[in-house]
ZASE-341988 format. One line per 3 residues: for each residue x, y, z of N, C-alpha, C, O. Coordinates in steps of 0.2 Angstrom, whole numbers. Layout:
BEGIN
X:Y:Z:X:Y:Z:X:Y:Z:X:Y:Z | ...
//
This chain:
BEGIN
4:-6:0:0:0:0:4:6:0:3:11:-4 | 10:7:4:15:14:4:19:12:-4:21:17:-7 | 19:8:-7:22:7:-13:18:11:-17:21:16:-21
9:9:-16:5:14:-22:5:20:-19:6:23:-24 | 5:23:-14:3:29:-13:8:34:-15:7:39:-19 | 16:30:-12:22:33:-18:25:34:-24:30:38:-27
21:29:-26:22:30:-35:18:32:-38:19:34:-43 | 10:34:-34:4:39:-37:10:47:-36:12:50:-41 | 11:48:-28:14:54:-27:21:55:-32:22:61:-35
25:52:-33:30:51:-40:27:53:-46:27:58:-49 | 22:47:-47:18:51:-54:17:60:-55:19:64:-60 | 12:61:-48:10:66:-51:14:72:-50:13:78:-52
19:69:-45:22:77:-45:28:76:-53:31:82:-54 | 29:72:-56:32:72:-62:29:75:-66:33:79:-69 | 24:76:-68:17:78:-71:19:86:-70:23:88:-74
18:90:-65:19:96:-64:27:98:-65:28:104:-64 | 30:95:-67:37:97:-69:37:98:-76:40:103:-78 | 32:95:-80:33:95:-84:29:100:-88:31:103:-93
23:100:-85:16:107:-87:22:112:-88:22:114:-94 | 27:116:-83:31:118:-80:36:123:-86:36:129:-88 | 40:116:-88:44:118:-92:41:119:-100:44:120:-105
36:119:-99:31:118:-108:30:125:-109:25:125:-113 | 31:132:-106:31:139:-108:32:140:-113:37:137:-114 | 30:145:-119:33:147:-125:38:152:-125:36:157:-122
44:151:-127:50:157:-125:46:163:-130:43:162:-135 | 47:169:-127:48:176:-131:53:178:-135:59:178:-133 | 51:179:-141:54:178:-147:56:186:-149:51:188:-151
61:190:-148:61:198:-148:66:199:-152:71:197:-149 | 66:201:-157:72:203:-163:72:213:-163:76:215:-167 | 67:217:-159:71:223:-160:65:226:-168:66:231:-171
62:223:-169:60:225:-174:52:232:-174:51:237:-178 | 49:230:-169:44:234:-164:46:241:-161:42:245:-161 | 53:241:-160:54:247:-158:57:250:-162:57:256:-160
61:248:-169:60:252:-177:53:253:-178:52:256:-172 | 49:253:-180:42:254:-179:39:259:-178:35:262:-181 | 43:259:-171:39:265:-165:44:271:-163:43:277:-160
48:271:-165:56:275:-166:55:281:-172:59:286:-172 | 50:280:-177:50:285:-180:50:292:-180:44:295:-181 | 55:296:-180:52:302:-177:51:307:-184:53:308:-190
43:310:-180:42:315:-182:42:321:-181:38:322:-177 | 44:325:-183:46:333:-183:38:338:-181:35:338:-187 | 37:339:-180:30:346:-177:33:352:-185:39:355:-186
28:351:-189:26:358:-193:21:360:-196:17:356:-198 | 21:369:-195:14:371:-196:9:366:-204:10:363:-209 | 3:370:-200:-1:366:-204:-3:369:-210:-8:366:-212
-2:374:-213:1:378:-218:5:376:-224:4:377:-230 | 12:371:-220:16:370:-224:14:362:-225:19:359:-227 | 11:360:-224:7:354:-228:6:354:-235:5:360:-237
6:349:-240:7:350:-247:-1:349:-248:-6:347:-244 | -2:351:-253:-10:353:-254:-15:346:-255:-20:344:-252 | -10:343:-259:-14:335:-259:-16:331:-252:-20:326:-252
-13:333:-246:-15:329:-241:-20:335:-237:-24:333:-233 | -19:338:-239:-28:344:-234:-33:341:-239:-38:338:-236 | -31:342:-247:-37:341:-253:-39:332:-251:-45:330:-251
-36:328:-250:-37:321:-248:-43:321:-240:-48:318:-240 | -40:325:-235:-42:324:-229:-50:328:-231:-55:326:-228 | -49:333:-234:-58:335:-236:-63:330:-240:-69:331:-240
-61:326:-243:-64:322:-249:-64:317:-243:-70:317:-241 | -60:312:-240:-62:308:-232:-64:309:-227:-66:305:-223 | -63:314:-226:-65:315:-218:-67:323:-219:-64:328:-218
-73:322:-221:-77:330:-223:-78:331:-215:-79:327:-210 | -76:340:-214:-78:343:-210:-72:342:-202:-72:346:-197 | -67:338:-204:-64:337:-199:-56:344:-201:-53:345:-207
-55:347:-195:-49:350:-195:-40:348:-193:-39:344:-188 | -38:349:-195:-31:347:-192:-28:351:-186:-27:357:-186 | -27:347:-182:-24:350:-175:-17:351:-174:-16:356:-170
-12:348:-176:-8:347:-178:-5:341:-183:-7:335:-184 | 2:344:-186:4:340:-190:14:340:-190:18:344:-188 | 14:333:-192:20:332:-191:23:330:-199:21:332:-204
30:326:-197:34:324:-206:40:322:-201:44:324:-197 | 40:316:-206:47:312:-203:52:313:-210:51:318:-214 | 56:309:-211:64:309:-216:62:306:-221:66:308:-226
55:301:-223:55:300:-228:49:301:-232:48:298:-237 | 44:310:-230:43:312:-229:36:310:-231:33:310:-237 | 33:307:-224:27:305:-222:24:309:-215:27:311:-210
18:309:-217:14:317:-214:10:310:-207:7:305:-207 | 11:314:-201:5:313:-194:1:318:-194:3:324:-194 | -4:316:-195:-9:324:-194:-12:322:-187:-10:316:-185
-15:324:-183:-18:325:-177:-24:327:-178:-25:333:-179 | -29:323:-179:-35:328:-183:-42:326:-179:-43:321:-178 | -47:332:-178:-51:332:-173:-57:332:-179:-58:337:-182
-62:327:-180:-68:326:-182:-75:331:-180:-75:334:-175 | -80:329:-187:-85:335:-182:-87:334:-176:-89:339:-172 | -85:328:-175:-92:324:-171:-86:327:-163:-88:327:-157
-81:329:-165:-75:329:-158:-69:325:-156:-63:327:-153 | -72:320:-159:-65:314:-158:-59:314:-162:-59:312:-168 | -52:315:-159:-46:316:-161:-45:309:-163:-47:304:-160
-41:311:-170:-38:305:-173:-34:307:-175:-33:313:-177 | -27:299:-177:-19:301:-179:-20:296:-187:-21:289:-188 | -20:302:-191:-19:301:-197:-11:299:-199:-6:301:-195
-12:296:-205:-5:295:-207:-4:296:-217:-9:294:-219 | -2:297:-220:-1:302:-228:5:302:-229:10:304:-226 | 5:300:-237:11:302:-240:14:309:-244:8:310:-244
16:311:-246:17:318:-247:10:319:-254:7:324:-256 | 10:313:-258:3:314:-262:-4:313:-261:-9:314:-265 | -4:311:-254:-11:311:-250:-13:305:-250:-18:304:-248
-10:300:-251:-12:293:-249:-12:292:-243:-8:294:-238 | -16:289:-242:-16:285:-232:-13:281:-230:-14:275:-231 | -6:283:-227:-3:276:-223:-7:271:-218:-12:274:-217
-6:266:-215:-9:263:-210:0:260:-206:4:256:-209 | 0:263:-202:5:264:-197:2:262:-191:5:263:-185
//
């Protein structure tokens, strides 16, 4: 009887070593914080090229730009506040296309 009770108890705490070590390692190459590293610059919203104001009235009627930005490869952040109120971070290429960033 102490034979079963010790090789039930051997079993099962085998069992939990094992659960244990079966974690999935995190896999981080640096790639995520290229991504998010992009810096962009703060400029008036004047000196925006006309194709991305003329884009942002054709999608987003009635919405203003609050601020706007431009990185090195000269890709535009707007900051831009909707009728309704709600702030949102647009993204554009110097010809008015929409990035998704």
């Amino acid at each position: 009887m102490k034979q079963l009770v010790f090789a039930t108890a051997l079993a099962i705490g085998s069992l939990g070593t094992i659960t244990a070590t079966e974690t999935t390692p995190i896999f981080h190459d640096g790639i995520m914080e290229g991504i998010f590293a992009q810096d962009f610059s703060e400029i008036k919203i004047d000196a925006l090229p006309e194709e991305i104001t003329a884009a942002l009235g054709k999608n987003f009627p009635g919405a203003t730009i609050a601020k706007a930005f431009v990185n090195e490869e000269a890709e535009y952040k707007l900051i831009v506040t909707s009728e309704t109120g709600e702030n949102m971070e647009l993204y554009a290429d110097a010809e008015g296309n929409w990035l998704d960033m």
